[in-house]
PDB file of N, CA, C and O in Angstrom:
ATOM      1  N   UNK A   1     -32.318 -66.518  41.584  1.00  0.00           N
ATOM      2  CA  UNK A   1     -31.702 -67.805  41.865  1.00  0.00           C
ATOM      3  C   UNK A   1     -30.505 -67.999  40.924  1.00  0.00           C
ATOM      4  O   UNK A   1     -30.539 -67.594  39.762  1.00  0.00           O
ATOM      5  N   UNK A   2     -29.320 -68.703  41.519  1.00  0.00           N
ATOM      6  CA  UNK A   2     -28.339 -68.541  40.475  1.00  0.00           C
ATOM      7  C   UNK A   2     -27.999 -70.045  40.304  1.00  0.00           C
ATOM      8  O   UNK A   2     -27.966 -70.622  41.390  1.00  0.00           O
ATOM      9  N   UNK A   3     -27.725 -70.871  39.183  1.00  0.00           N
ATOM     10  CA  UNK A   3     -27.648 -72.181  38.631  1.00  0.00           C
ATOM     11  C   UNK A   3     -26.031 -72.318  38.309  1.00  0.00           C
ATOM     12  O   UNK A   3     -25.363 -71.550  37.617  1.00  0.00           O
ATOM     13  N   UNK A   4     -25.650 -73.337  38.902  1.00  0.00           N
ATOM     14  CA  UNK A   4     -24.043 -73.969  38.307  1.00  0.00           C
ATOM     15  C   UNK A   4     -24.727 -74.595  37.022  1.00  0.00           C
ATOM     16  O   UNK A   4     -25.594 -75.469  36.990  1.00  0.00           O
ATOM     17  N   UNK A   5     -24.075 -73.881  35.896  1.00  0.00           N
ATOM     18  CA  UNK A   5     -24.209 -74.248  34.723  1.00  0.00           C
ATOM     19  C   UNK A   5     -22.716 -75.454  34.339  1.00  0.00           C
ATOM     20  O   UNK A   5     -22.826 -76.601  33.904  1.00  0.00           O
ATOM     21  N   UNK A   6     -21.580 -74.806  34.633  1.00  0.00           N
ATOM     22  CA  UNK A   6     -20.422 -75.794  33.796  1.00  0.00           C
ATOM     23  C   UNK A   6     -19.608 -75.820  34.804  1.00  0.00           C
ATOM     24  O   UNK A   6     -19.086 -74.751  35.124  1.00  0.00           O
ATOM     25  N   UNK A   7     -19.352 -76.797  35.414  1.00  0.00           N
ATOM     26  CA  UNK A   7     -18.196 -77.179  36.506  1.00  0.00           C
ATOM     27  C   UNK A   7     -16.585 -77.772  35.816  1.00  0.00           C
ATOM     28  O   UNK A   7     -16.323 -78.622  34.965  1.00  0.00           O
ATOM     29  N   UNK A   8     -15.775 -76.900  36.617  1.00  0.00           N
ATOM     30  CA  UNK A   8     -14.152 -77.206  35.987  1.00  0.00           C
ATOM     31  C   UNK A   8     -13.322 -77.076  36.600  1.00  0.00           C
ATOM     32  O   UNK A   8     -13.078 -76.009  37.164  1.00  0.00           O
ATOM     33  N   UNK A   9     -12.537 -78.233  36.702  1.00  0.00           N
ATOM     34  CA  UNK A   9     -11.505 -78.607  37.722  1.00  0.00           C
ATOM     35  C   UNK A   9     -10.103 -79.086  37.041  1.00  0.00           C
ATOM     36  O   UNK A   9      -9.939 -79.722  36.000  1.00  0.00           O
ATOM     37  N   UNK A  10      -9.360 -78.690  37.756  1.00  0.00           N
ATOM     38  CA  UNK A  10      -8.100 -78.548  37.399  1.00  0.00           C
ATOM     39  C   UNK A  10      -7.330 -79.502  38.746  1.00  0.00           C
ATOM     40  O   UNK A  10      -7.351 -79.061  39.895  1.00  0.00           O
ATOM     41  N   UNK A  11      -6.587 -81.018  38.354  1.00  0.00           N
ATOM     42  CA  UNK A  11      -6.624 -81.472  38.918  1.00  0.00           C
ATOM     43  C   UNK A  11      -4.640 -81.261  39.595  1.00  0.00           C
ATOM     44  O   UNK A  11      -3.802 -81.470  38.718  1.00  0.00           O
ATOM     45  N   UNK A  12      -4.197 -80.962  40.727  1.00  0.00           N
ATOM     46  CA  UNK A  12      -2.763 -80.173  41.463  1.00  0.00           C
ATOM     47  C   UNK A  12      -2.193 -81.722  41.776  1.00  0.00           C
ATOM     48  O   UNK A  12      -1.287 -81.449  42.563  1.00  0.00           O
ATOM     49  N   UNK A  13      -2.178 -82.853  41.667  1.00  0.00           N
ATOM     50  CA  UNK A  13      -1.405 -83.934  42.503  1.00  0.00           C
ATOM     51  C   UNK A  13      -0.114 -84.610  41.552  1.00  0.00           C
ATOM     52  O   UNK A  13      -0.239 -85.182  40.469  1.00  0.00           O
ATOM     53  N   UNK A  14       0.762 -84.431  42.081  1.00  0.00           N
ATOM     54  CA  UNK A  14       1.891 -84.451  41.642  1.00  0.00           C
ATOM     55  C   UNK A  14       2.441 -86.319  41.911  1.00  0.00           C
ATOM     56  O   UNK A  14       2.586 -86.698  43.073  1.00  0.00           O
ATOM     57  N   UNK A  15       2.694 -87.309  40.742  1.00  0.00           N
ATOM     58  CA  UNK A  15       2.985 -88.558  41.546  1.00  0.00           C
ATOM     59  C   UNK A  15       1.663 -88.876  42.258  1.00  0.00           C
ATOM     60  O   UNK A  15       1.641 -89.100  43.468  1.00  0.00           O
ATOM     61  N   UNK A  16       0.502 -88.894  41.453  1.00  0.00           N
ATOM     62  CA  UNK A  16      -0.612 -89.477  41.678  1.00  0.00           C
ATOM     63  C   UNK A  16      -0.720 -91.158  41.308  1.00  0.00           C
ATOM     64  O   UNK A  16      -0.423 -91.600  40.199  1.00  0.00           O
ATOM     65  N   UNK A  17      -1.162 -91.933  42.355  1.00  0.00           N
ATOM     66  CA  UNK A  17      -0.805 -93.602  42.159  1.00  0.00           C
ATOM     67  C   UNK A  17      -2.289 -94.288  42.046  1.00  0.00           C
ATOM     68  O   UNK A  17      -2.980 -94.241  43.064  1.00  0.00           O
ATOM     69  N   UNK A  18      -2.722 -94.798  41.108  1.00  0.00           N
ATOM     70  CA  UNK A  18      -3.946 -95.555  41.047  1.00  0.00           C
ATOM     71  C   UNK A  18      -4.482 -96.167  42.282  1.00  0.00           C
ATOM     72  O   UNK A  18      -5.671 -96.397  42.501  1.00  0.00           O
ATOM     73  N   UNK A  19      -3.540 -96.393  43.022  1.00  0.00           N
ATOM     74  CA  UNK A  19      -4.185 -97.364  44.281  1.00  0.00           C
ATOM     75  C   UNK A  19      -4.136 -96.070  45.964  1.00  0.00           C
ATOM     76  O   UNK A  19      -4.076 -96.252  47.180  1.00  0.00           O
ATOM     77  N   UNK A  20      -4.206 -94.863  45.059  1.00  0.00           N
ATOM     78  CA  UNK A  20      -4.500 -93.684  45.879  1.00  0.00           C
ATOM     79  C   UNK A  20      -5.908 -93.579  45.788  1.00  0.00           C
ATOM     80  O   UNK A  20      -6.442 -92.986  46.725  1.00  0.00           O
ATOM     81  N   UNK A  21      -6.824 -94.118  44.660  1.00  0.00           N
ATOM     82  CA  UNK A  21      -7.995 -93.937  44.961  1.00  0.00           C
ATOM     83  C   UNK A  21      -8.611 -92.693  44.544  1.00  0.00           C
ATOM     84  O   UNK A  21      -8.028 -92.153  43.604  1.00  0.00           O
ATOM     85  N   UNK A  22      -9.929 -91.921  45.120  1.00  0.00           N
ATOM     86  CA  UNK A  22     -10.141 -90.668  44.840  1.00  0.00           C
ATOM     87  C   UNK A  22     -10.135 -90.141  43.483  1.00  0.00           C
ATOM     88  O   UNK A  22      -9.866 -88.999  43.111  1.00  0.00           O
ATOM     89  N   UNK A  23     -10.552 -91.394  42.653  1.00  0.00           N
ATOM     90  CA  UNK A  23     -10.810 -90.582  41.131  1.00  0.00           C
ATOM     91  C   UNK A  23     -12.484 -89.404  41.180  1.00  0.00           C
ATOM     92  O   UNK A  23     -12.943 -88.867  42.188  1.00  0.00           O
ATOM     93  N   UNK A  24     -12.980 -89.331  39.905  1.00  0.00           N
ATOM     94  CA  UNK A  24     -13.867 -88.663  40.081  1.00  0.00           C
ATOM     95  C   UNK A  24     -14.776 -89.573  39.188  1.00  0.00           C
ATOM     96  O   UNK A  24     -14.330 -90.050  38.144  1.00  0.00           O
ATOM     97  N   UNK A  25     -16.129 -89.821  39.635  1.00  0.00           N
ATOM     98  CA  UNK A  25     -16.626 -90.363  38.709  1.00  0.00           C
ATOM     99  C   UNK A  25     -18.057 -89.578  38.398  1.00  0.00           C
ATOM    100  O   UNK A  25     -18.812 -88.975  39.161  1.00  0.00           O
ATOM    101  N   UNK A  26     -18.130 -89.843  36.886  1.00  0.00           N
ATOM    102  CA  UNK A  26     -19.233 -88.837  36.192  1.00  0.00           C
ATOM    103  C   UNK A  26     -20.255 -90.340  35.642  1.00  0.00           C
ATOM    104  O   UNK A  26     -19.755 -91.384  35.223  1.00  0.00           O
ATOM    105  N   UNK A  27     -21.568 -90.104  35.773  1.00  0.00           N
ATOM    106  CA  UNK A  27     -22.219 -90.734  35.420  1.00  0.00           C
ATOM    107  C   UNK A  27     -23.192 -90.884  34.128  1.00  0.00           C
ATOM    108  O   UNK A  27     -24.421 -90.949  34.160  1.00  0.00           O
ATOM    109  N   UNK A  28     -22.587 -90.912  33.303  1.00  0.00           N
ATOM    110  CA  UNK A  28     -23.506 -90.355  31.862  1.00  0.00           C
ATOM    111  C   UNK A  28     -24.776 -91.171  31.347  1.00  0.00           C
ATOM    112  O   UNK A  28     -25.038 -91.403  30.167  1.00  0.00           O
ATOM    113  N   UNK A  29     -25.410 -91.504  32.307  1.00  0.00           N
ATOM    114  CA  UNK A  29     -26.652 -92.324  31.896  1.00  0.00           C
ATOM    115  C   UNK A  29     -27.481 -92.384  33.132  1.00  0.00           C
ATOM    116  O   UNK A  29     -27.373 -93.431  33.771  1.00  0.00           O
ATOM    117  N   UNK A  30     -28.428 -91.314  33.682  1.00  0.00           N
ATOM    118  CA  UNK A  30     -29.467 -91.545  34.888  1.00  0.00           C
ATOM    119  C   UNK A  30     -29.788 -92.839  35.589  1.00  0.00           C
ATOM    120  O   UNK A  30     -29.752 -93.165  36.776  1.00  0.00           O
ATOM    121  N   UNK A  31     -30.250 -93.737  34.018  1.00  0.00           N
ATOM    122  CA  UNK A  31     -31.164 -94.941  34.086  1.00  0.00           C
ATOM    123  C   UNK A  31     -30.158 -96.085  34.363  1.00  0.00           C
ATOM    124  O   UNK A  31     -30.516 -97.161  34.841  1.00  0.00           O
ATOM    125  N   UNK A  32     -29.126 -95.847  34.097  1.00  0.00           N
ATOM    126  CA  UNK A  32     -27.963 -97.109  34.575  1.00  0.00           C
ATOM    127  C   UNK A  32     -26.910 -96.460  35.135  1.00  0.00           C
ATOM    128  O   UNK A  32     -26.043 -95.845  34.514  1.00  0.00           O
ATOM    129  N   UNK A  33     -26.979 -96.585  36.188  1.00  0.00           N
ATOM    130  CA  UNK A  33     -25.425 -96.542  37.161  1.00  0.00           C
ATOM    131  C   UNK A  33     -24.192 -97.071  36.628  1.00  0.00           C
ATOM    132  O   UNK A  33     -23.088 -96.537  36.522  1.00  0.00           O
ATOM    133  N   UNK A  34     -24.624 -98.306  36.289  1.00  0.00           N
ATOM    134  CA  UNK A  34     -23.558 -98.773  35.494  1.00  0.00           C
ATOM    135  C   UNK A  34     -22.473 -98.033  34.159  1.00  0.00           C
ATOM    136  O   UNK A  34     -21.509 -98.573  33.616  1.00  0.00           O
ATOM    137  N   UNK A  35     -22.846 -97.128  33.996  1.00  0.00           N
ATOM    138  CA  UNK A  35     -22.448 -96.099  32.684  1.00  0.00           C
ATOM    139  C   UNK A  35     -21.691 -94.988  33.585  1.00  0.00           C
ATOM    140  O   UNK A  35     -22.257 -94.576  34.597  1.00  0.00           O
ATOM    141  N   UNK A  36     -20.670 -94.601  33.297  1.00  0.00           N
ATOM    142  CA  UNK A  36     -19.839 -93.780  34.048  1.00  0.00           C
ATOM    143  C   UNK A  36     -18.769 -93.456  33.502  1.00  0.00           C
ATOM    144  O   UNK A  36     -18.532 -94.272  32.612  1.00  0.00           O
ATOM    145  N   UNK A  37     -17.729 -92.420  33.593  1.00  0.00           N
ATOM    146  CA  UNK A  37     -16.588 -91.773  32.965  1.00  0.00           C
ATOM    147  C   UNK A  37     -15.927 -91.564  34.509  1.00  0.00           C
ATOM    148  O   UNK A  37     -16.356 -91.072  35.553  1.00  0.00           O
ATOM    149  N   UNK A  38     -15.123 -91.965  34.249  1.00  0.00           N
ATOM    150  CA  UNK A  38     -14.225 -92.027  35.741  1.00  0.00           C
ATOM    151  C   UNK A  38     -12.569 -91.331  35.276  1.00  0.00           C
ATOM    152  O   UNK A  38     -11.993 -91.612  34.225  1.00  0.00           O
ATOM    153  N   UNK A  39     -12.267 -90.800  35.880  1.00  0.00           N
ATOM    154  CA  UNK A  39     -11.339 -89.334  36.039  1.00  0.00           C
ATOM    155  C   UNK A  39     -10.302 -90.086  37.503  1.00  0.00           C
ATOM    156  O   UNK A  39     -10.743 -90.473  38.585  1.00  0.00           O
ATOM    157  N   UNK A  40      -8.543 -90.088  36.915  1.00  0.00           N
ATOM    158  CA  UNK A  40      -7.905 -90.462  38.105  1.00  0.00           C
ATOM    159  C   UNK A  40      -7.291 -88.671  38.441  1.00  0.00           C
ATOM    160  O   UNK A  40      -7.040 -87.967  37.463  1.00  0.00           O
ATOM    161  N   UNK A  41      -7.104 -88.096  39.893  1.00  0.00           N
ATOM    162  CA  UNK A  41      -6.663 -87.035  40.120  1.00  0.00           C
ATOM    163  C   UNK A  41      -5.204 -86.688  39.636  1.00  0.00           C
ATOM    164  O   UNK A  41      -4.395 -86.083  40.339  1.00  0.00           O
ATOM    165  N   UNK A  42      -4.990 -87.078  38.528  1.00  0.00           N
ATOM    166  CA  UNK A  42      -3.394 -87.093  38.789  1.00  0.00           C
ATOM    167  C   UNK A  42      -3.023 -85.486  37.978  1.00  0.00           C
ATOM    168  O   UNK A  42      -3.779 -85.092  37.089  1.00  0.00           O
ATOM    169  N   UNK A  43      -2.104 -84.861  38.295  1.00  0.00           N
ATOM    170  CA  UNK A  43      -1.911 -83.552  38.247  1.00  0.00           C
ATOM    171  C   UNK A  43      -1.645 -82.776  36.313  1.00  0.00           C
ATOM    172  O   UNK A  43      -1.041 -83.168  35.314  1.00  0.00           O
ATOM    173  N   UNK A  44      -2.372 -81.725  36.606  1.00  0.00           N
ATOM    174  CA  UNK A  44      -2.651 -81.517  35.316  1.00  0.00           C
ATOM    175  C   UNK A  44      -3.725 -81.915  34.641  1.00  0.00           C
ATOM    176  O   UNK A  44      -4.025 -81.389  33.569  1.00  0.00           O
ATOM    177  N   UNK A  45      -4.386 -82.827  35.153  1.00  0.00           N
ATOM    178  CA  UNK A  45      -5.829 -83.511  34.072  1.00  0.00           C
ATOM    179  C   UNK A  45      -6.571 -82.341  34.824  1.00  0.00           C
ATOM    180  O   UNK A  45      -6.578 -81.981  36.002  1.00  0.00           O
ATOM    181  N   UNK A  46      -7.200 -81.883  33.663  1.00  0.00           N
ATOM    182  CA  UNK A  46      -8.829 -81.039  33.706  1.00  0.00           C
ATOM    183  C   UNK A  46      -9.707 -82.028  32.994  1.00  0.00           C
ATOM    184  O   UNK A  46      -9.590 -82.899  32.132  1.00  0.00           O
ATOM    185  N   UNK A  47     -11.050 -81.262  34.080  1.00  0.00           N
ATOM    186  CA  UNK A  47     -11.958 -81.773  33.992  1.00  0.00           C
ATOM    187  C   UNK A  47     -13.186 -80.570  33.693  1.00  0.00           C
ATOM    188  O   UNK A  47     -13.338 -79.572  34.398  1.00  0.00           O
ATOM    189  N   UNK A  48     -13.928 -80.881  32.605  1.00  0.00           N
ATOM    190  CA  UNK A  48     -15.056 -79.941  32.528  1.00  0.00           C
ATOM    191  C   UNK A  48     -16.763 -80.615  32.318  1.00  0.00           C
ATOM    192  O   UNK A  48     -16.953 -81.259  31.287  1.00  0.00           O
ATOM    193  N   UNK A  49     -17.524 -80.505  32.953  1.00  0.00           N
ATOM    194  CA  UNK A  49     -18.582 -80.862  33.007  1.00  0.00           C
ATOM    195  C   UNK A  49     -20.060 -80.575  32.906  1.00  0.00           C
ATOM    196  O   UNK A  49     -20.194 -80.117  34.041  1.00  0.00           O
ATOM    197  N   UNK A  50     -21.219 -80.512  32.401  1.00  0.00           N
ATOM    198  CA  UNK A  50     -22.055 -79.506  32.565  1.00  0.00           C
ATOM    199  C   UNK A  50     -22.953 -80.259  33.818  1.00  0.00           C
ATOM    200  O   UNK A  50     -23.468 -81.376  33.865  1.00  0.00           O
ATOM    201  N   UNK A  51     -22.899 -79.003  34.927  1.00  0.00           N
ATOM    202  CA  UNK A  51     -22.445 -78.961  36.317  1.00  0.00           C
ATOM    203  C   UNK A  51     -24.561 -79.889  36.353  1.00  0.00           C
ATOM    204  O   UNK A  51     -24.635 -80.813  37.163  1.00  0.00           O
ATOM    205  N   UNK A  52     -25.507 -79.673  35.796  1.00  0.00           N
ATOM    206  CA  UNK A  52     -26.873 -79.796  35.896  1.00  0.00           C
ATOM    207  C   UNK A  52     -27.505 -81.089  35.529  1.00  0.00           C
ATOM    208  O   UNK A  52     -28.453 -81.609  36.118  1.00  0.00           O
ATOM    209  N   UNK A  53     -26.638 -81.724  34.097  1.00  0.00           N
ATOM    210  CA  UNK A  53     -26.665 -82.855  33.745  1.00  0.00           C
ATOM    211  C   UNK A  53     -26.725 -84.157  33.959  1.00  0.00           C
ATOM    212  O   UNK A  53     -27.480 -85.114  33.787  1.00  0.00           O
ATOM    213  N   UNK A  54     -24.869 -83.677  34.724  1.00  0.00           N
ATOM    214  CA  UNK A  54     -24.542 -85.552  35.073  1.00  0.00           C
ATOM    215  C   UNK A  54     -23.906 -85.099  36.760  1.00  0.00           C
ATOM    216  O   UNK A  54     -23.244 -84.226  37.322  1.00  0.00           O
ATOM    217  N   UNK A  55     -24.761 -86.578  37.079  1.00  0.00           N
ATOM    218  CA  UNK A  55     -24.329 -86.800  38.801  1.00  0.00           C
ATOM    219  C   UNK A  55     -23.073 -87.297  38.769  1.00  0.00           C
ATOM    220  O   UNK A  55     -22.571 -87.901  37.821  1.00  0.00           O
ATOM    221  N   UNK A  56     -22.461 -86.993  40.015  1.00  0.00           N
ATOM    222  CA  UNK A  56     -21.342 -87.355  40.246  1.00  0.00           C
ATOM    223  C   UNK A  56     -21.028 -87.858  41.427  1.00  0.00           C
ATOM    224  O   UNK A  56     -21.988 -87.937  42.193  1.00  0.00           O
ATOM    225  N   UNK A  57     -19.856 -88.282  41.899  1.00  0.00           N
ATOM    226  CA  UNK A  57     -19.162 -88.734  42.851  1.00  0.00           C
ATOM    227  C   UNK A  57     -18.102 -88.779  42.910  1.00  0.00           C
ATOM    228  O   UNK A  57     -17.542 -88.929  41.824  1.00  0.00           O
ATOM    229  N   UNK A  58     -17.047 -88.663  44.375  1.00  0.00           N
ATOM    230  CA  UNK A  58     -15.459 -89.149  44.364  1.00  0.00           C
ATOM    231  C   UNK A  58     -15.369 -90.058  45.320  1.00  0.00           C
ATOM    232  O   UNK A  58     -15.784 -90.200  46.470  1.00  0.00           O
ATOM    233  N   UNK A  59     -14.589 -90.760  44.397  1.00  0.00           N
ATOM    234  CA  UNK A  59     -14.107 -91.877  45.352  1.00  0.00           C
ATOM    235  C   UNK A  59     -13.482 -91.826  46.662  1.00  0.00           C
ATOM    236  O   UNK A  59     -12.427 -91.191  46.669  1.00  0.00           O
ATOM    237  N   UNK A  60     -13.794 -92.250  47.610  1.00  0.00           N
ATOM    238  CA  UNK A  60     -12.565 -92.695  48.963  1.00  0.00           C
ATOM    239  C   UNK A  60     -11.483 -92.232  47.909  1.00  0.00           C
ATOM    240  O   UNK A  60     -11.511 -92.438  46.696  1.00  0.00           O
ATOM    241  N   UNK A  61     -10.389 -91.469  48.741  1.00  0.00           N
ATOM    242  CA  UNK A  61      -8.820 -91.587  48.457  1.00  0.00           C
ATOM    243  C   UNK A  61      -8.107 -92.002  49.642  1.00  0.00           C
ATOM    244  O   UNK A  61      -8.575 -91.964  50.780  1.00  0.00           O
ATOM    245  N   UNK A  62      -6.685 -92.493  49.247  1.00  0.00           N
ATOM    246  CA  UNK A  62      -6.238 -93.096  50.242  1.00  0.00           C
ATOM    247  C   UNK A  62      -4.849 -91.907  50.761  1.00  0.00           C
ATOM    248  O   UNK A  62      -3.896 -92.181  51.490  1.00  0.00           O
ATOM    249  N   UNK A  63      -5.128 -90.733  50.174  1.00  0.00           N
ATOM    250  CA  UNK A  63      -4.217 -89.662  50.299  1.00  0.00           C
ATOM    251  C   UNK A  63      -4.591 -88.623  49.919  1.00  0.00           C
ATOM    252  O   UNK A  63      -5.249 -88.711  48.882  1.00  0.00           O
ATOM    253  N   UNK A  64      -4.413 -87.231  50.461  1.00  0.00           N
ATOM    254  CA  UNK A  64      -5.035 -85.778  50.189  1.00  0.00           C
ATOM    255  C   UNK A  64      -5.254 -85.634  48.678  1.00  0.00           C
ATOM    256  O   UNK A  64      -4.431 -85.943  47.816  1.00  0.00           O
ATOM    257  N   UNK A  65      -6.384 -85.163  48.490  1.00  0.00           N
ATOM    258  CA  UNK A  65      -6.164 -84.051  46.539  1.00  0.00           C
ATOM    259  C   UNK A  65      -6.231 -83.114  46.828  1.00  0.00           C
ATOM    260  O   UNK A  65      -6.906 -82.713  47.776  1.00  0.00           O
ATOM    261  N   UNK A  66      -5.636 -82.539  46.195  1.00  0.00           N
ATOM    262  CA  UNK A  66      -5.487 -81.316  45.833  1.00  0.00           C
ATOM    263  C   UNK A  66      -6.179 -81.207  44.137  1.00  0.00           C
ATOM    264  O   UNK A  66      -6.110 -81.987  43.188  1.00  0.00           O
ATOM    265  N   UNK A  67      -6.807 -79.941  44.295  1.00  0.00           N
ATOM    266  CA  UNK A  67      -7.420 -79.361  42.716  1.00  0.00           C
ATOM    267  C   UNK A  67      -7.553 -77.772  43.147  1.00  0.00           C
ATOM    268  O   UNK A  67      -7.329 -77.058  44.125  1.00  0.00           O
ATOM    269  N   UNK A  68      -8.154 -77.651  41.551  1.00  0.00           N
ATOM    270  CA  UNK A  68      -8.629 -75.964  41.488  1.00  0.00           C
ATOM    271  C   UNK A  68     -10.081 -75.983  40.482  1.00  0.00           C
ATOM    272  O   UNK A  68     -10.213 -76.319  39.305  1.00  0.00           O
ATOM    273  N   UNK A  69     -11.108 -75.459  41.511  1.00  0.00           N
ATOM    274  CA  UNK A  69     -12.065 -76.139  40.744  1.00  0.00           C
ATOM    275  C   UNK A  69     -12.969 -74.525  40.774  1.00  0.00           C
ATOM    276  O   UNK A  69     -12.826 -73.535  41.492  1.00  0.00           O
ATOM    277  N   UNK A  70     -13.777 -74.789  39.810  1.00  0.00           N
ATOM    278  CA  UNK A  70     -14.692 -73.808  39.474  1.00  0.00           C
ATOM    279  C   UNK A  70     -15.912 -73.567  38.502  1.00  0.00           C
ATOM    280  O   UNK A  70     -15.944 -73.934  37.327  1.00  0.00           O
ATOM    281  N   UNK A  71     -16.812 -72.960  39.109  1.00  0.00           N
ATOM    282  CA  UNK A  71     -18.356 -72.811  38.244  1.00  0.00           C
ATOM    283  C   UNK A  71     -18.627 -72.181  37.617  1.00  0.00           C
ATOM    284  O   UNK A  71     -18.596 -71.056  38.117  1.00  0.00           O
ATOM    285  N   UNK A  72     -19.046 -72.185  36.301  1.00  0.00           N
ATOM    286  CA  UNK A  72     -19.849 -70.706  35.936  1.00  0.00           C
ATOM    287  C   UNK A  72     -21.096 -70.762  36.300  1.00  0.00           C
ATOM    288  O   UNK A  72     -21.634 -71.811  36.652  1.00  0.00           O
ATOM    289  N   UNK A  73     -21.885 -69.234  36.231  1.00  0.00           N
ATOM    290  CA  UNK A  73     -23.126 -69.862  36.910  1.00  0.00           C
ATOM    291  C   UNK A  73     -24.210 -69.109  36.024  1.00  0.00           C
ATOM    292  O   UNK A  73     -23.858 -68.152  35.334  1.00  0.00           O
ATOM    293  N   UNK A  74     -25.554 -69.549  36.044  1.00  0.00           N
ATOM    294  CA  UNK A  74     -26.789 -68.830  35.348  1.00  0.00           C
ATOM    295  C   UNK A  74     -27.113 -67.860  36.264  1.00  0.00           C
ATOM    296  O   UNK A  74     -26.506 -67.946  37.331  1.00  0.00           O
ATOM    297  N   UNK A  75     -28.027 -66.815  36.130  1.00  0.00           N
ATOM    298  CA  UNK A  75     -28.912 -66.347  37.204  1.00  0.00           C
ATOM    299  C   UNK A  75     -29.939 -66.306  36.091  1.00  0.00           C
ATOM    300  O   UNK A  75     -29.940 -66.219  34.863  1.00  0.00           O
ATOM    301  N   UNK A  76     -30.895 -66.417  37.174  1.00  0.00           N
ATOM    302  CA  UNK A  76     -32.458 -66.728  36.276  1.00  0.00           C
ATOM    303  C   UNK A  76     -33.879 -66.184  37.275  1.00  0.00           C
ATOM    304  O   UNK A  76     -35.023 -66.309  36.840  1.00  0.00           O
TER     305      UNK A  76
END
């Protein structure tokens, strides 16, 4: 079985506008939703995460993203 250990994204949007939407949001607390690290796509921001940890989500965007994203992985 092979495990996404560390997820990393490399975010391509050039003239990225807050009211484009489509950030990324990381949730750093199970027990409260309310707790979150939120990521706007705008070009050049990386993002690294440990892929097992924390749930995530993306927002609705109101225009294409573009990224370059990638896993390392366990096998076990």
């Amino acid at each position: 079985m092979e495990r996404r250990t560390l997820s990393c994204i490399l975010y391509l949007n050039s003239d990225w506008q807050p009211d484009y939407g489509g950030a990324l949001r990381i949730y750093v607390d199970p027990s409260d939703p309310d707790r979150f690290a939120q990521v706007a796509p705008e070009g050049g921001t990386p993002v690294t995460s440990l892929s097992a940890s924390f749930e995530h989500e993306v927002l609705s965007a109101r225009r294409g993203r573009l990224s370059l994203t990638g896993w390392l992985r366990q096998r076990g």
